[in-house]
N, C-alpha and C positions, 0 to 999 in steps of 0.2 A: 605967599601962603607958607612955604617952606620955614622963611625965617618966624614966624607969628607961633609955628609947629615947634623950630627950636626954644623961642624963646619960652613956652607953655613947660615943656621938658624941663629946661633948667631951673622955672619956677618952681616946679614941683619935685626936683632933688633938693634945692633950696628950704622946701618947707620940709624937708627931711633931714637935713643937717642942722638946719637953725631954728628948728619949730618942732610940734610935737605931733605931728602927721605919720601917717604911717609910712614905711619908706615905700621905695619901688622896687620893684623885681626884673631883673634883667631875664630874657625871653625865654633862655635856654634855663633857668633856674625852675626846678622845681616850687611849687606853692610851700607857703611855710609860714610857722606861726610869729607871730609877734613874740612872744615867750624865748623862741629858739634863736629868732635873729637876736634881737637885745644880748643876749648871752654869747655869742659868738662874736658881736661887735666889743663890749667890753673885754672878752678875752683876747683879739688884738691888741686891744690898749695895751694889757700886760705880755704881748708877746714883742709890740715894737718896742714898750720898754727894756724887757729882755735883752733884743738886738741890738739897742742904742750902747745897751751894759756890756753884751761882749764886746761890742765893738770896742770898746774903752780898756779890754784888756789886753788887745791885741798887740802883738810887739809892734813897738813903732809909735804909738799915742800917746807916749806918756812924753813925748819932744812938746807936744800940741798942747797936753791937757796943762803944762806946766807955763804956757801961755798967759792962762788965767790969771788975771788981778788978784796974787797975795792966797793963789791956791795952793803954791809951797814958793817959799823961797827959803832957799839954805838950809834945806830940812825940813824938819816938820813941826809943828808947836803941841802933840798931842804930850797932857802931861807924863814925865821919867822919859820919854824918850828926844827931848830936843837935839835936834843937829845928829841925832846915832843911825837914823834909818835916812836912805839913800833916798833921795826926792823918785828917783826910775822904777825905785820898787813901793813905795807908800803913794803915789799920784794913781794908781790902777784903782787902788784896792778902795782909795778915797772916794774917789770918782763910783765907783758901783754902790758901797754905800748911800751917796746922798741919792744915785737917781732910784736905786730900791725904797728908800727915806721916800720919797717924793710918790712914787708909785702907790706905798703904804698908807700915805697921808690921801689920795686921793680914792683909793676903796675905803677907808673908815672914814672920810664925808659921806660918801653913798651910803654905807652903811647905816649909819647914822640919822641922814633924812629918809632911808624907807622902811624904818623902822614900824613895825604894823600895818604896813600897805596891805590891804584883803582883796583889792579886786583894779581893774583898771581904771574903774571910773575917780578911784581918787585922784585927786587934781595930782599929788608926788607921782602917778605912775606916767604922766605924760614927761616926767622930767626924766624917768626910769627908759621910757623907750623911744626919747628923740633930743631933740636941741644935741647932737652930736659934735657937730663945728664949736658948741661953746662949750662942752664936755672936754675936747682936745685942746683948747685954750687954757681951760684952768689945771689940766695938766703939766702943760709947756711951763704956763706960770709958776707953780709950786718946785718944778726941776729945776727952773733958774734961779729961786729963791733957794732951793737946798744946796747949791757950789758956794753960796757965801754964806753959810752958819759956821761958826768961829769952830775949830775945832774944840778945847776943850775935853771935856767929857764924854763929846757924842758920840765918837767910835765905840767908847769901852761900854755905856751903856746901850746903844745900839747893837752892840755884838750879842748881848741878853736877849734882847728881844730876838735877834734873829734868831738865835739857840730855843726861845722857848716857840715863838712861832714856826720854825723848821719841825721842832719835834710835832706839833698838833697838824701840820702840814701831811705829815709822812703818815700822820694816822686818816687824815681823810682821802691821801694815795690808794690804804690798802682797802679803803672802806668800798672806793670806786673800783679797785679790783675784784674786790668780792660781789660787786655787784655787776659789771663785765661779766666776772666766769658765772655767774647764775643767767646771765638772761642770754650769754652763749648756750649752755648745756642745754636753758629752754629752749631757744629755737631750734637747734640738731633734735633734739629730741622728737619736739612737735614733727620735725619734718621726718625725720624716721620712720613715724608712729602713719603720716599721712601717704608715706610710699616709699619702696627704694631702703627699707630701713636696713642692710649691711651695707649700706654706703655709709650711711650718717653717722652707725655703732662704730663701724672701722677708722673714721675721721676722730671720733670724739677718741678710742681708748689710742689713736698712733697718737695724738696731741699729749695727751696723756702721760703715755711711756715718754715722751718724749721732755716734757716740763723734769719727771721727777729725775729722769738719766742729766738733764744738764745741771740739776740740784745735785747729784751725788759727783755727779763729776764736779762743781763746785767745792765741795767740803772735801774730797781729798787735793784736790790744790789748796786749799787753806791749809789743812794739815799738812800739806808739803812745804810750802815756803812762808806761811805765818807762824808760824809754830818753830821753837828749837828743844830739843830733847831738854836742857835744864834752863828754860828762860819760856817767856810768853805767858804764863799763866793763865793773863785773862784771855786771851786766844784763846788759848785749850778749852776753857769755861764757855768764853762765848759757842764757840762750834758745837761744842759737845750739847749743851744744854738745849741750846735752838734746834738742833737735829732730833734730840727726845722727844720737845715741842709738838716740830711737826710730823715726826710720827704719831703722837696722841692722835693731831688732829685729823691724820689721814685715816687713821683706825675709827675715831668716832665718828669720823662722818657716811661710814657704811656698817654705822652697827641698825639691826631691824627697826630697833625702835625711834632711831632718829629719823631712818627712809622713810617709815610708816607718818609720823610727824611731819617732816620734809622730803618729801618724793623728788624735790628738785635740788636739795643736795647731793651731793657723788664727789669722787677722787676727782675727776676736771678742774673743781672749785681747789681742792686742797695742795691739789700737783702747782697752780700758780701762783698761790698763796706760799705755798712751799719754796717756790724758785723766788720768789719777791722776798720773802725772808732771808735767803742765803746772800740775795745782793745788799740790804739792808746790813748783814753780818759785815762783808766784805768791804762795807762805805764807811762802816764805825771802825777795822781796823788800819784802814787805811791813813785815820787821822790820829791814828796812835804818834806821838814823837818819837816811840822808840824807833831809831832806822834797823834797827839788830830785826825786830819784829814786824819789820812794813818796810819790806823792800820796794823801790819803785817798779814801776813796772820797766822801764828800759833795763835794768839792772838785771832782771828775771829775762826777759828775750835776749840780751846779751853775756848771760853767765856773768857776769861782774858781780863780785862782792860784794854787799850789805853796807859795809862802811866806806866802801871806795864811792861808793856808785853816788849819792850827795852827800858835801859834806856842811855839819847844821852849823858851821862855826862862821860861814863866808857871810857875810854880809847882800845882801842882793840877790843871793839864791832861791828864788820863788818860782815856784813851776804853778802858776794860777787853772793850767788845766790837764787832767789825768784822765785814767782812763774810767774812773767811778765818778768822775764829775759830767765828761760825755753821756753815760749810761742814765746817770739822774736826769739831766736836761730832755733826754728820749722820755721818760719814764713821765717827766713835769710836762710835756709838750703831750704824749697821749693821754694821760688824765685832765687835761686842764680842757681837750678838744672834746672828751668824752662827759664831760661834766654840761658840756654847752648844749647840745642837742642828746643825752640820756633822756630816758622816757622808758622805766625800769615798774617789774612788776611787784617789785619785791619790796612786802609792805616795814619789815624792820630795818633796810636800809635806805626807804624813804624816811622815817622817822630820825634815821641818824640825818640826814643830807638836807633836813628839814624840806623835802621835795613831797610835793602833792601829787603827782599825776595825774592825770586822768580829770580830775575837777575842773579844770578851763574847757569853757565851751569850746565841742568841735565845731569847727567853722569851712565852709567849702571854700573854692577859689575864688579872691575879692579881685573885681574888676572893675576898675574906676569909669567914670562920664567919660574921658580923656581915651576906654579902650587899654589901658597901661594898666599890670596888675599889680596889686600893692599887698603889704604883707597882712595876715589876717590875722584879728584881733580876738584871742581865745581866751581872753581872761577876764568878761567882762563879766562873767557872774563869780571867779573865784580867780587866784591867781593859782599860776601850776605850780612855782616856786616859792619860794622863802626871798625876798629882794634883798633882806638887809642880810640872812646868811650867806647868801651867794656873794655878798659883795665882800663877805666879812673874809670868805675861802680864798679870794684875788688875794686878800689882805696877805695872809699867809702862804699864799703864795709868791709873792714880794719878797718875801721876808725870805722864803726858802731860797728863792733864785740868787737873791744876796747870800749868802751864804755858800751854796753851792757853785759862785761862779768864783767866787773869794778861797774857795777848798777850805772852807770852817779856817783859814787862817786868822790870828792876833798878832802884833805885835809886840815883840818878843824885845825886854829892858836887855838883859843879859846878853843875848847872843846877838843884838844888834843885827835881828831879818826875822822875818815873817816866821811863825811855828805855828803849826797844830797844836791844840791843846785835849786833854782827857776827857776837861767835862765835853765835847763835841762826838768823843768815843759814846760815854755814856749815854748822851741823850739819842742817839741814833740807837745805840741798843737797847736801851730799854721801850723804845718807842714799838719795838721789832716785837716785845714780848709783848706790851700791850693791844698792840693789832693782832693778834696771834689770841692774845684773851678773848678779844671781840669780835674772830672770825667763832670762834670756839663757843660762843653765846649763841651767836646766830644757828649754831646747831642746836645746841642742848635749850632753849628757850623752850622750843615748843612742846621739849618732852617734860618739862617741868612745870610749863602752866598751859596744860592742855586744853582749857575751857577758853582761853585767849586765842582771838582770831591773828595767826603769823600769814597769811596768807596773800 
């Protein structure tokens, strides 16, 4: 009887990895929808792709990854650089690209075929939330297939894409922040308003003080060690301008008539938007090449010198992780988790995020013939999400983790080693003022087309 018991069990994980069943729920897990698991199983995907990526840069794998059938030998064949860059320092950097390459290619299939999905009954949404064993095949597949594409042209055009996908990346960052710090303020709030409210007041304005003090203490470290009296220029511009910025936006977002419009606006929202912009500031001058004006950070905790501390002329000098490449990885790991299970009331940042909420049937807790509960299916009269944009945001998220595990590095004809390049400065800042425009809409919208429901 026991065995008949397991064997019923592994049928029906079975029909949950290789078929389009709903899965099962382990005991201790709370009930949960089909909508939320689907999302958090695909954002694995991109999280073990991630770790397969670090791991590839970690000292020591590039003995292994040079293993590989004609994945360097004697250097490297991307074109102007033959035999100049060290197989030790171009095999990492290789290596992250194709399996970012591979991760890309396997969100823009998705994408692609659930394009107009409306509800679960269409036949694409059973591919959308099972057949997972064949899902992880054709990933495997596509990674093995991108270590042998010839090199060529793909790094230098791959490195565009990653440039343009990072930048639309960093804008749906701040998008899920702003919508974080809204649906924080609402619940303090709510709970303030229902009992106990100088607890909740006192949490919300210490968070508060406390966002805009590590923002200002931010900006005069920049102006200490990014900045020199006759050099830095754009430094001076970047800090100066972004910190005007976001004073606008901390000042508009408690003027009467925006509270009166937005009652769930307040500094909360503005204070992390604020501190999310300084680290944004801090990530675009980091990939400045000047070293006069982006000192490392070992150089700065050890007092050493600007020009002692690396120097750009060595060959094989590639520091693949920093301390603004750490911070990003934190920042891409809480948005990508928060994206999964979000469930936000906030109707102008569902319209960016292309998310419905609330539209998928609530469903109670499903309990199969078997007794085993299985995940409940809440979208069968609308979907909650967007499938093919949610797949489209992994997409670009690919694209950013390559990049950011890479430190925006190209390689570099002249100095024969890895460099940071400008346009990598630019697109990171400019990206800063444009989420900063579209925090800044989400205020003033509703005092400008007040017959429109923002709510």
């Amino acid at each position: 009887m026991g065995a008949c018991m397991a064997l019923c069990s592994l049928a029906s994980c079975a029909s949950c990895l290789c078929g389009s069943a709903p899965c099962l729920l382990c005991g201790c897990c709370p009930s949960s929808n089909n909508s939320t698991v689907t999302r958090l199983l695909f954002s694995f995907f991109l999280l073990l792709g991630t770790l397969v990526s670090v791991i590839m840069i970690l000292p020591g794998m590039e003995t292994q990854l040079r293993k590989i059938p004609g994945f360097c030998q004697g250097g490297t064949t991307i074109p102007g650089i033959e035999n100049h860059v060290n197989c030790d320092v171009i095999v990492g950097y290789k290596s992250v690209y194709r399996m970012c390459f591979a991760m890309a290619c396997f969100f823009f299939l998705f994408s692609a075929i659930m394009i107009r999905v409306k509800s679960s009954k269409d036949p694409r949404a059973a591919i959308q939330n099972g057949f997972w064993f064949f899902k992880f095949l054709i990933l495997v597949g596509i990674t093995v297939g991108a270590f042998f594409i010839p090199d060529g042209t793909f790094h230098d055009v791959w490195f565009y894409f990653g440039i343009v996908g990072s930048f639309m990346f960093i804008l749906i960052q701040l998008i899920l922040l702003i919508d974080f710090a809204h649906s924080w303020n609402e619940v303090w709030v709510r709970n303030a308003e229902e009992g106990n409210s100088k607890c909740w007041f006192s949490g919300l304005l210490f968070f508060t003080i406390l966002h805009y003090a590590l923002a200002f203490a931010a900006i005069v470290l920049f102006y200490l060690y990014y900045t020199k009296p006759d050099n830095c220029a754009e430094h001076k511009f970047f800090i100066s301008f972004n910190l005007i910025l976001c004073v606008i936006i901390s000042v508009v977002s408690i003027l009467p008539k925006v509270q009166d419009a937005s009652p769930q606006s307040g500094l909360l929202q503005s204070s992390i938007i604020t501190m999310y912009t300084m680290y944004v500031t801090w990530s675009a001058m980091t990939n400045n090449p000047n070293r006069e004006c982006n000192p490392s950070l070992l150089s700065l905790v050890s007092n050493i010198s600007t020009t002692e501390a690396m120097p750009t002329s060595s060959p094989g000098m590639v520091q693949w992780w920093d301390a603004q490449g750490i911070v990003g990885l934190v920042i891409f790991l809480f948005c990508t988790f928060y994206a999964s299970i979000r469930s936000s009331s906030n109707a102008q940042v569902n319209r960016l995020m292309q998310t419905e909420e609330g539209k998928g049937t609530v469903g109670g807790e499903e309990v199969g013939e078997d007794g085993l509960r299985r995940v409940v299916d809440n979208e069968e009269d609308g979907v909650t999400y967007n499938y093919s944009f949610f797949h489209f945001h992994l997409l670009l998220a690919s694209l950013y983790i390559m990049m950011t595990l890479t430190n925006w590095y190209k390689p570099d004809t002249t100095t024969q080693a890895m460099q940071s390049t400008m346009p990598a400065v630019w697109v990171k800042i400019s990206s800063s003022w444009l989420g900063l425009g579209l925090y800044l809409w989400t205020l003033v919208a509703p005092v400008i087309f007040p017959n429109r429901d923002f709510n």
